[in-house]
C-alpha positions as CSV (number, residue, x, y, z in Angstrom):
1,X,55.5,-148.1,129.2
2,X,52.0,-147.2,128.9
3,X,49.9,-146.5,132.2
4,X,45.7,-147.1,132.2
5,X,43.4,-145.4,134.3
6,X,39.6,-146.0,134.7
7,X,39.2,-142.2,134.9
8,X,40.8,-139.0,133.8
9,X,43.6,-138.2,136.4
10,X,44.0,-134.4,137.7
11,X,47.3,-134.1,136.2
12,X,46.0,-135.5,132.9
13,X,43.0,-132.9,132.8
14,X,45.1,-129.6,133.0
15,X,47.6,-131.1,130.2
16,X,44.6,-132.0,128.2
17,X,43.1,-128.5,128.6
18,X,46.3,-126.8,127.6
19,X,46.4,-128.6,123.9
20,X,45.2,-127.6,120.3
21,X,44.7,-130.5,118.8
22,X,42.7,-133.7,119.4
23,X,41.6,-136.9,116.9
24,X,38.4,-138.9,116.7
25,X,38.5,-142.4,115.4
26,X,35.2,-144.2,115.0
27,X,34.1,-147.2,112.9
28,X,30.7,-149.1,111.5
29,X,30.4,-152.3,112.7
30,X,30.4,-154.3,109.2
31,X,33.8,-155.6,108.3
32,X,33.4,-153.6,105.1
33,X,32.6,-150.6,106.5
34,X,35.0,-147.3,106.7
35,X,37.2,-146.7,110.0
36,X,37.1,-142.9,110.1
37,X,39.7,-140.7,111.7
38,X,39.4,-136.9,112.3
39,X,41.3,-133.8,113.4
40,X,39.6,-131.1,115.3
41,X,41.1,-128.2,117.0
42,X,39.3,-124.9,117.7
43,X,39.8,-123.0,121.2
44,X,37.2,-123.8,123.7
45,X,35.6,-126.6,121.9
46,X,36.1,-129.7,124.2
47,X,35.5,-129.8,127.9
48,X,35.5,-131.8,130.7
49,X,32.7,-132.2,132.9
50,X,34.0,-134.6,135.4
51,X,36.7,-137.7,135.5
52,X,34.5,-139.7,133.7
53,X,32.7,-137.1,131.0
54,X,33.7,-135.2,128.3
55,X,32.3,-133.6,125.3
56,X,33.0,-131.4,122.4
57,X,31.5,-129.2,120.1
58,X,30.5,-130.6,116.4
59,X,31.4,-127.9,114.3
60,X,29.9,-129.3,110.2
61,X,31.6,-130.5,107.6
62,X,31.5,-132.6,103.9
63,X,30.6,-135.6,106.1
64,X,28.9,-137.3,109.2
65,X,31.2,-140.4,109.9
66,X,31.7,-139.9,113.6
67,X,27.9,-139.0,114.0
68,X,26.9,-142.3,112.1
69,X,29.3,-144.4,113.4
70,X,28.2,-143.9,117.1
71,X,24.7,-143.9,115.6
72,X,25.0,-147.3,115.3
73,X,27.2,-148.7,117.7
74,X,28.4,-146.1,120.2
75,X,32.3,-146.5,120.0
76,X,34.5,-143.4,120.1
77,X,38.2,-142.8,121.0
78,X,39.6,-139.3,121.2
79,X,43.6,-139.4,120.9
80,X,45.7,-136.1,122.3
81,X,49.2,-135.7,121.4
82,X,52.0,-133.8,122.6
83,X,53.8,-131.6,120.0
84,X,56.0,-129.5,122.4
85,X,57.5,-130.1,125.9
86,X,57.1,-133.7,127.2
87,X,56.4,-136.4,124.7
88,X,52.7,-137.8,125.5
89,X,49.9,-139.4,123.9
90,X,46.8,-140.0,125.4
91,X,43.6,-141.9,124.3
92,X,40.2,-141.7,125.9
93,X,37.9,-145.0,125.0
94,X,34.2,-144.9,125.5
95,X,30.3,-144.7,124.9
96,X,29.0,-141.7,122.5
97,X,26.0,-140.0,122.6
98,X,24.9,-137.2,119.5
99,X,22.6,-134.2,120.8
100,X,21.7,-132.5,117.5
101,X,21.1,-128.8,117.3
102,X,17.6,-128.1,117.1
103,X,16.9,-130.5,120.9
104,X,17.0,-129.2,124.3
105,X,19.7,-131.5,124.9
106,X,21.9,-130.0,122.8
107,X,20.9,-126.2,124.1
108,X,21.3,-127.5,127.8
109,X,25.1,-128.0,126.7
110,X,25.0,-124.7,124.5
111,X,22.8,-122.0,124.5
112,X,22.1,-120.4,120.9
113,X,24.1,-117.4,121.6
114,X,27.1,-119.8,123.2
115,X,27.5,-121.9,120.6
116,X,29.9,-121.2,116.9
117,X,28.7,-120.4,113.8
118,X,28.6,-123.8,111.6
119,X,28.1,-125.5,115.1
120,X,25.6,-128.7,114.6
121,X,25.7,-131.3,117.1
122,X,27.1,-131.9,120.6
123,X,29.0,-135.3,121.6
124,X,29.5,-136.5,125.1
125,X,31.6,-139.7,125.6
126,X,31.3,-141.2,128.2
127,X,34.9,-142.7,129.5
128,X,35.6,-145.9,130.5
129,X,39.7,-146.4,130.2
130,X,42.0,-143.9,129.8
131,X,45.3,-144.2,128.3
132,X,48.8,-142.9,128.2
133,X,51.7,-143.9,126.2
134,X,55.5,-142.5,125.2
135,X,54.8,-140.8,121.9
136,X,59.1,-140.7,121.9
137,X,58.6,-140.5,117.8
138,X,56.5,-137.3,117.6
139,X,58.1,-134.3,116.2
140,X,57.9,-130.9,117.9
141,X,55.5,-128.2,116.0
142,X,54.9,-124.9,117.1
143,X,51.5,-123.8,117.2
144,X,51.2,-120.9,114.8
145,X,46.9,-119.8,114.7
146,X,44.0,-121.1,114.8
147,X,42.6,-121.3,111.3
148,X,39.1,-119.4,110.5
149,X,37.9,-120.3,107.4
150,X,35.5,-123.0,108.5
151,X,33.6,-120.3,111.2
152,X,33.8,-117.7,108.5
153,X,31.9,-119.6,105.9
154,X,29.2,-121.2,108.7
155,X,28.5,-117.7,109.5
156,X,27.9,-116.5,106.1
157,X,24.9,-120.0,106.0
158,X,23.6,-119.2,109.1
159,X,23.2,-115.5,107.6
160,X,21.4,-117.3,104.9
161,X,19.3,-119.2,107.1
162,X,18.6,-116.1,109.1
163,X,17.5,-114.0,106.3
164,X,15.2,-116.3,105.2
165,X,13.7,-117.4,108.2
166,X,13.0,-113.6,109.0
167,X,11.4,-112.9,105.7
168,X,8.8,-116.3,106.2
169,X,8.1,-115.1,109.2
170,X,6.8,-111.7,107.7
171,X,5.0,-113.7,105.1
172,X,2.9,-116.0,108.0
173,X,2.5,-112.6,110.2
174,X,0.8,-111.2,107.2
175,X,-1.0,-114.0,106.1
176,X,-2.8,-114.1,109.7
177,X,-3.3,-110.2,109.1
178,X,-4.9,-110.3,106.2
179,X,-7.7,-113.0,107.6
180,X,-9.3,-110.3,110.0
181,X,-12.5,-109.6,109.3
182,X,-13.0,-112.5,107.4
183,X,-15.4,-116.1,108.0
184,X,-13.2,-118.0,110.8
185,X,-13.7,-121.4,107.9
186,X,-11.1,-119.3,106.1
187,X,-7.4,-120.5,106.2
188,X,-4.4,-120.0,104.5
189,X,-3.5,-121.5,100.9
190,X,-1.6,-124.8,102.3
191,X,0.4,-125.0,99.3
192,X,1.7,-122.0,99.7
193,X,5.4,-121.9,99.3
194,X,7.2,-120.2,101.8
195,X,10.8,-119.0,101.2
196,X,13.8,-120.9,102.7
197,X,17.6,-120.5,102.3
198,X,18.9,-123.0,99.8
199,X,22.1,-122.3,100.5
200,X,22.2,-121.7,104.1
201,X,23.8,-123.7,106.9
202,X,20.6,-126.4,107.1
203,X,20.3,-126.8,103.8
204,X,24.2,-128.2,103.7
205,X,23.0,-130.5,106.4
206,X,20.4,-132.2,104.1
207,X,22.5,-132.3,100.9
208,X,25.6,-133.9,102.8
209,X,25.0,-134.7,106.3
210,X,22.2,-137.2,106.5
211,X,24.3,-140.6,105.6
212,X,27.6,-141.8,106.0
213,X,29.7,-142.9,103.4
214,X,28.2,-147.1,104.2
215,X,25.1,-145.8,104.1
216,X,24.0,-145.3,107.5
217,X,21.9,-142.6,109.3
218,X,24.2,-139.4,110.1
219,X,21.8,-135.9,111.0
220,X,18.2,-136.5,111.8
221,X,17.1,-133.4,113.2
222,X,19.4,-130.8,113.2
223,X,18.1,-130.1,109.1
224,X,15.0,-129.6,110.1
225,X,15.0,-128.0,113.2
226,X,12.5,-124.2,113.0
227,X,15.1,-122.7,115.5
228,X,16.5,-119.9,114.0
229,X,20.2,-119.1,114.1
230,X,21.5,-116.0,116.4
231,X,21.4,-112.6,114.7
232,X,24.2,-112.1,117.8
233,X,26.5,-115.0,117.2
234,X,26.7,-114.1,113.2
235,X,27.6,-110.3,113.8
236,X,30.5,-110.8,115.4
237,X,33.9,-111.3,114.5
238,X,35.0,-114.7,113.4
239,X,37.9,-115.0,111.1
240,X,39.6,-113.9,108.4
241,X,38.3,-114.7,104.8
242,X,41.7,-114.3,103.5
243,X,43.6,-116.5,105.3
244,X,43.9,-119.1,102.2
245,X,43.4,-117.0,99.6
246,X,43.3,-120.3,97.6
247,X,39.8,-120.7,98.7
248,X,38.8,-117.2,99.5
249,X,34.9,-116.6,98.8
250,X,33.9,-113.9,96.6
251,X,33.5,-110.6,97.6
252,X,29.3,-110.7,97.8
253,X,29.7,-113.3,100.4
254,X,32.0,-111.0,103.0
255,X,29.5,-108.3,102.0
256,X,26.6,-110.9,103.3
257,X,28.5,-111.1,106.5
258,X,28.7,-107.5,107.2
259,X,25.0,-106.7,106.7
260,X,24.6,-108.4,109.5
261,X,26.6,-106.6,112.0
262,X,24.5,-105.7,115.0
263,X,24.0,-101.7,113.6
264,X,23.1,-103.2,110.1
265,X,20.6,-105.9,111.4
266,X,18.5,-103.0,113.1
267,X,18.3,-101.2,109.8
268,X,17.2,-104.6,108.3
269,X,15.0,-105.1,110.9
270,X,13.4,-101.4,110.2
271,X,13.4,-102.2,106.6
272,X,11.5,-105.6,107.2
273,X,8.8,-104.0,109.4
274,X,8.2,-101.2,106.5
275,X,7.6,-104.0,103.9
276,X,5.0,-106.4,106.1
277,X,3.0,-103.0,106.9
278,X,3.1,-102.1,103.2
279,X,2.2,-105.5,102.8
280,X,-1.0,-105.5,104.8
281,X,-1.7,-102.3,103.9
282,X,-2.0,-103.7,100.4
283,X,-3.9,-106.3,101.4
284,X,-6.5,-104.4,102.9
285,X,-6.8,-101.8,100.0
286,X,-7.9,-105.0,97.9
287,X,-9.9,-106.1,100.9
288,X,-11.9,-102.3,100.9
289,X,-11.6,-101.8,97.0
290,X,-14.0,-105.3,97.2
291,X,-15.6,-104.4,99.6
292,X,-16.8,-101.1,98.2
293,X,-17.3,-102.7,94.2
294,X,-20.3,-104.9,95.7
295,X,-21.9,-101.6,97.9
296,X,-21.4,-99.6,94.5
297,X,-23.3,-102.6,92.8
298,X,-25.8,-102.9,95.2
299,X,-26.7,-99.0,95.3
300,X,-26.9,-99.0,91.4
301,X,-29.4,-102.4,91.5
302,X,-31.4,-100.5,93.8
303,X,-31.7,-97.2,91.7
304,X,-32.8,-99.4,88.2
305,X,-35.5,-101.2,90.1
């Protein structure tokens, strides 16, 4: 028979700590809408903060269900199951709340250089029934890995994201550069088009995380957001491309990956600090060369008159 708890017993928490796997259901309200169900299971991505609070990491993927779902009505359910030892299957019912990446909510819960490459939203639920049943008919698994392919290719957009941000940076330091000396009225081009990665990891947000698939609101923010990723959390080492060689990314993307190891970020680093000095050197050669046209002018007026 099935027990219910208005909070997460002790005993409950350690087993709950120990598993692999866990499963989010969600649904829209409208009677035609989609009842969504997913897996998740990477090490150290759901906690427990007290009998009452939980919350997991939000790594992205080809869709927003969960996010929209509790968007618009707040309803989540995280089942655990047991696929060794004693059978067991427990649910936790209760009120979500979305802290996107990009608000201080979301860094309160995990710091930029905490958090996993592809990461994109936190969700706490708060619980208010807890649930345990047999689960007699589940077969025994073993747990083999955990797979990698999903950090892998988050840390080759974030790279993306990085490189780009880095290089607009350069572009607004030298813009500012290149106004000394001139009339204070004087202000950047505002149509000026300033590079951004079109492939990176925000850019994935926008093309397939702002709706569900009724329609309603999924990311708001986190698409948007200026923070830029960590140069730290993208040089380290995350998984193995190779592990499903079936969808195995071309070579140029692992080679993405390793520029930005720590020693090869310093170089780039090095490299980008050269170009925005040859930049404004540039800048004020054309800013002297004009400068000394109209004196050149001025001298020859003088010696006609």
């Amino acid at each position: 028979m099935g027990n219910f708890y208005d909070e997460i017993p002790k005993y409950l928490e350690t087993w709950i700590k120990q598993q692999n796997m866990f499963w989010i259901a969600s649904a829209a309200l409208s009677p035609e809408g989609h009842v969504n169900v997913s897996p998740k299971g990477y090490a150290n991505t759901f906690h427990i903060t007290d009998e009452n609070h939980v919350w997991y990491e939000d790594l992205s993927g080809s869709g927003a269900e969960t996010i929209a779902h509790m968007r618009e009505n707040g309803r989540l359910t995280i089942m655990f199951c047991a696929f060794e030892g004693l059978p067991r299957i427990v649910r936790l019912w209760g009120k979500g709340t979305i802290y996107e990446f990009g608000t201080p909510e979301y860094e309160a819960y995990l710091p930029l250089e905490s958090r996993q490459p592809g990461s994109r939203a936190v969700i706490v639920q708060e619980v208010h029934k807890v649930g345990t049943s047999c689960g007699f008919s589940i077969p025994f698994y073993d747990f083999n890995r955990t797979r990698t392919k999903l950090h892998a290719l988050g840390q080759i957009a974030e790279t993306r994201d990085i490189k780009a941000e880095l290089l607009e940076e350069a572009i607004l330091s030298s813009n500012e550069s290149s106004l000394v000396g001139h009339s204070a009225t004087q202000e950047p081009a505002q149509n000026q088009t300033l590079p951004r990665a079109k492939d990176g990891l925000k850019a994935f947000w926008a093309q397939y995380n702002l709706r569900s698939l009724d329609g309603l609101p999924g990311i708001l923010m986190a698409h948007l957001s200026t923070i830029t990723f960590s140069k730290e959390v993208v040089g380290r080492e995350w998984g193995n491309f190779n592990e499903d060689e079936s969808t195995s990314p071309p070579k140029k993307e692992q080679q993405v990956v390793e520029k930005m190891q720590p020693e090869n970020l310093k170089e780039h680093d090095v490299k980008l600090s050269a170009y925005k000095l040859l930049f404004i050197g540039m800048l004020w050669g054309m800013v002297f060369s004009c400068v000394f046209s109209e004196l050149r002018e001025c001298i020859l007026k003088r010696r006609a008159s």
